[in-house]
C-alpha positions in Angstrom: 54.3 87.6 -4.9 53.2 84.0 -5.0 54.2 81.5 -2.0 57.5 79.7 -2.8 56.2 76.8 -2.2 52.9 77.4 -4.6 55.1 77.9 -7.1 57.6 75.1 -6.8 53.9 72.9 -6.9 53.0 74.2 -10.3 56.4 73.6 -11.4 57.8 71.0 -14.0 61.4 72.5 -15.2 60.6 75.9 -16.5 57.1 74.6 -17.6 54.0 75.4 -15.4 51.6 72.5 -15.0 48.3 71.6 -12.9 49.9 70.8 -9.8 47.5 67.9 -9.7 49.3 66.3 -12.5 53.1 67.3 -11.7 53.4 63.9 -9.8 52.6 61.6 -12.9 54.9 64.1 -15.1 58.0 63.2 -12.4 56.4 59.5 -12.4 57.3 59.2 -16.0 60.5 61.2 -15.6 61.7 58.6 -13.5 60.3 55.6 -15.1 62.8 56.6 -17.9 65.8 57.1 -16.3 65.5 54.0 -13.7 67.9 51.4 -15.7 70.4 53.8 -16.1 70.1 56.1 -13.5 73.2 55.0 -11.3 75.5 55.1 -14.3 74.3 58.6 -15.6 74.7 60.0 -12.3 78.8 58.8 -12.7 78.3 60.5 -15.3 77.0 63.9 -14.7 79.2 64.3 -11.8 82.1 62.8 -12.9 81.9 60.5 -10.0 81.6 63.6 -7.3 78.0 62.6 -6.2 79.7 60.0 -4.1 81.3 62.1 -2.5 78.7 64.1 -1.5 76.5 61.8 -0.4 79.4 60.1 1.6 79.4 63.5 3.5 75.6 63.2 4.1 76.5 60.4 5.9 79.3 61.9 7.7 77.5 64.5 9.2 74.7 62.0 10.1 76.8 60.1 12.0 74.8 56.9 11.9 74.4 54.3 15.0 73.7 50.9 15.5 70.3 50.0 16.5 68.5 52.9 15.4 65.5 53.6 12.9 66.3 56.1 9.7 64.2 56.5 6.6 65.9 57.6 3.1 62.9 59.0 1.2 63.4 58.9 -2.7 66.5 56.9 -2.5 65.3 54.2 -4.7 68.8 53.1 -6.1 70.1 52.7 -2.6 73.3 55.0 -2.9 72.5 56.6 0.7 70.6 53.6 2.4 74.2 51.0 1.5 76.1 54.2 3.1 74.4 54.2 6.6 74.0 50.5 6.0 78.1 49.9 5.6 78.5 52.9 8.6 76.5 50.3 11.5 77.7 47.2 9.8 73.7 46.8 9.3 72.6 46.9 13.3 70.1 49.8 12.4 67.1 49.7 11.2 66.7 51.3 7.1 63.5 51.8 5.4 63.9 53.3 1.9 60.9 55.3 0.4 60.7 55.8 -2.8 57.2 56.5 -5.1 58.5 54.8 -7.8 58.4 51.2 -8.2 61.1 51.4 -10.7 63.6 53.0 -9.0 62.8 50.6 -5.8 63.0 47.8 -8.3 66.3 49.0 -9.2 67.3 49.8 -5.5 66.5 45.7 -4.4 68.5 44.2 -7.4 71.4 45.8 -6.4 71.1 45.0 -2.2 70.2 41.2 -3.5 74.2 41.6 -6.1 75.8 43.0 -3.0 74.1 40.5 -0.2 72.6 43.4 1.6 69.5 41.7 3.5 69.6 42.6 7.3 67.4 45.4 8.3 66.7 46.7 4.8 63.3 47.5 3.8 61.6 48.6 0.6 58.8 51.0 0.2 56.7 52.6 -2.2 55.8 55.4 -0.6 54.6 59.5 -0.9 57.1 61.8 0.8 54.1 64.2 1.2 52.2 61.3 3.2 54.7 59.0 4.8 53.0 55.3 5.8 54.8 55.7 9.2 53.4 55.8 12.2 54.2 59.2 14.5 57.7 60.0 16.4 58.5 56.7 14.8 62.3 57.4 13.5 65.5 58.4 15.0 66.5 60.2 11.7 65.2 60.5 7.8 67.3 61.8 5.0 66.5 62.8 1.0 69.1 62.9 -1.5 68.4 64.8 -4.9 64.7 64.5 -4.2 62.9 66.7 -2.2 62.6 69.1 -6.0 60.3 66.8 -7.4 58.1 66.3 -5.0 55.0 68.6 -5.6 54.3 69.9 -2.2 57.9 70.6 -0.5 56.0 72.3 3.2 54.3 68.9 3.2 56.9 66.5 2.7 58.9 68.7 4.9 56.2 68.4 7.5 56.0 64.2 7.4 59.6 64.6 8.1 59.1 66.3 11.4 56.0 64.3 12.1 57.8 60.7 11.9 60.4 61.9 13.9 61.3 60.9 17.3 61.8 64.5 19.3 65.6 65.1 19.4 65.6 63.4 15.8 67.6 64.8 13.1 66.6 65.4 8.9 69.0 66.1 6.9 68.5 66.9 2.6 71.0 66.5 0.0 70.2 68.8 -2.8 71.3 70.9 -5.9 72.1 74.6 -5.2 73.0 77.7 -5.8 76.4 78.0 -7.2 78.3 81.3 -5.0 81.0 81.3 -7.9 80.0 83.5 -10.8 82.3 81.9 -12.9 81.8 78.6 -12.2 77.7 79.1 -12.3 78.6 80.1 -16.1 80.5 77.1 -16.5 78.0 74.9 -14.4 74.7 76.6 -16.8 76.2 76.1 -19.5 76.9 72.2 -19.1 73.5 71.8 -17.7 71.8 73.3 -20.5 74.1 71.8 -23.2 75.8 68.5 -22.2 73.2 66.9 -19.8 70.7 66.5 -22.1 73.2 65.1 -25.4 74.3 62.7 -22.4 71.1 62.2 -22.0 70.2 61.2 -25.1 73.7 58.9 -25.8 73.4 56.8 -22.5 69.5 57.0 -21.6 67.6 57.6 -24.3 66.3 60.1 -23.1 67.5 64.0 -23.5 64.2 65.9 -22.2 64.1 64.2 -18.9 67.7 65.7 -18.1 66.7 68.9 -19.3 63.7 68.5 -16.9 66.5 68.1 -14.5 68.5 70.2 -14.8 65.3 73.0 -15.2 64.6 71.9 -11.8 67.5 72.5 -10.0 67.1 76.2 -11.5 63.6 76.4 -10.0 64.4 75.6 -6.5 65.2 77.7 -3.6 68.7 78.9 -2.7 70.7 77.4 0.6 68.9 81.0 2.6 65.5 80.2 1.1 65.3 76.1 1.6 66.5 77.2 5.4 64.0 79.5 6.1 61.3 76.4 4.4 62.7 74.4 7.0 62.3 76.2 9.9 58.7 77.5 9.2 58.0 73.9 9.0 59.1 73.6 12.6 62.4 72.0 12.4 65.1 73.4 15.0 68.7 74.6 15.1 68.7 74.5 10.8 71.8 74.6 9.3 73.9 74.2 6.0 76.8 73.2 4.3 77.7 74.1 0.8 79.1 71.6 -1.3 81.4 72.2 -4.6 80.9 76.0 -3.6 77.3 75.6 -3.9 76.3 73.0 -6.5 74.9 70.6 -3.9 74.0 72.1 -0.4 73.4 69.7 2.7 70.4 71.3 5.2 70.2 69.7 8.5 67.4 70.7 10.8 66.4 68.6 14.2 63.3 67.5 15.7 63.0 69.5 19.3 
């Protein structure tokens, strides 16, 4: 049986690709959805991935004066969070490989006056440009699926970290109702892309999407990723029974 990880690499939705190349093919993805990406997430969720990513938050527990990284959160949803949580006394450096999405990400920090101690960064999740046991915590929301190699950006994670730092990952799950995994396919399969199509423009990068989410590894599988990768005293916490899962894993 092929490596989890292997697979996931050579995976673009249900297609498999070089995985050479799957980095442009999310590239494009995301060049795509940039302008509307905020609004479409509304969308999708009906509002609910606020909420989750205001429980991210939560359970990191931000403090003043401290160093965090948010890798692919271009828009800026999770870096205003921890930014609002220390009244902006701690240091946020927002990753992103797309230009777009970082574009998108400083437009709305200049609309909201956000200027203190934010700091914009195209960057590779699988090759941070940070220096060692640099950072008191780094997060990912929604990301970590498209990257092509998940045990390397995994591993910059633990490497930038500062020992006794904490990662923690936002991401799409496995549903634990059967009902509501019917309900939830059938939406994804169906609805997404229309939306996609009405709103963006764009119906096959949803269905890319929402193929991804079905192609990663279930809360069991993304915590036994973690801890191979080294990270200590991993844990989870299913949100929406399932549909988004928050892992938390420490630097020890």
């Amino acid at each position: 049986m092929a490596d989890p990880v292997d697979r996931l690499a050579r995976s673009f939705g249900f297609r498999n690709v070089d995985p050479a190349a799957k980095a442009s093919l999310v590239r494009d993805v995301f060049d795509s959805v940039a302008p509307s990406y905020d609004l479409m997430n509304d969308l999708m969720s009906l509002g609910v991935h606020r909420l989750w990513k205001d429980a991210l938050v939560d359970w990191l527990a931000p403090r003043p004066g401290l160093h965090h990284v948010d890798l692919a959160g271009g828009t800026g949803d999770v870096a205003f969070r921890i930014h609002e949580r220390v009244g902006g006394e701690a240091r946020i450096a927002v990753i992103d490989i797309n230009r777009h999405m970082l574009q998108v990400g400083r437009d709305r920090a200049f609309d909201q006056n956000r200027f203190e101690n934010l700091y914009w960064v195209a960057g590779d999740a699988m090759a941070l440009p940070l220096p060692d046991r640099s950072q008191d915590s780094v997060t990912i929301a929604f990301g970590i699926r498209n990257v092509t190699r998940i045990d390397q950006a995994l591993a910059e994670a633990l490497r930038v970290l500062r020992p006794g730092g904490r990662f923690l990952c936002l991401e799409f799950s496995k549903v634990t109702l059967p009902t509501l995994e019917r309900i939830y396919d059938t939406y994804s399969f169906n609805v997404l892309p229309r939306l996609g199509r009405l709103v963006a423009g764009d119906a096959e990068s949803y269905r890319y999407l929402a193929e991804s989410i079905r192609r990663f590894p279930n809360q069991d599988d993304f915590k036994a990723l973690m801890e191979r990768s080294g990270f200590g005293q991993v844990r989870y916490r299913n949100l929406s029974s399932g549909i988004a899962c928050i892992h938390s894993g420490w630097r020890l």
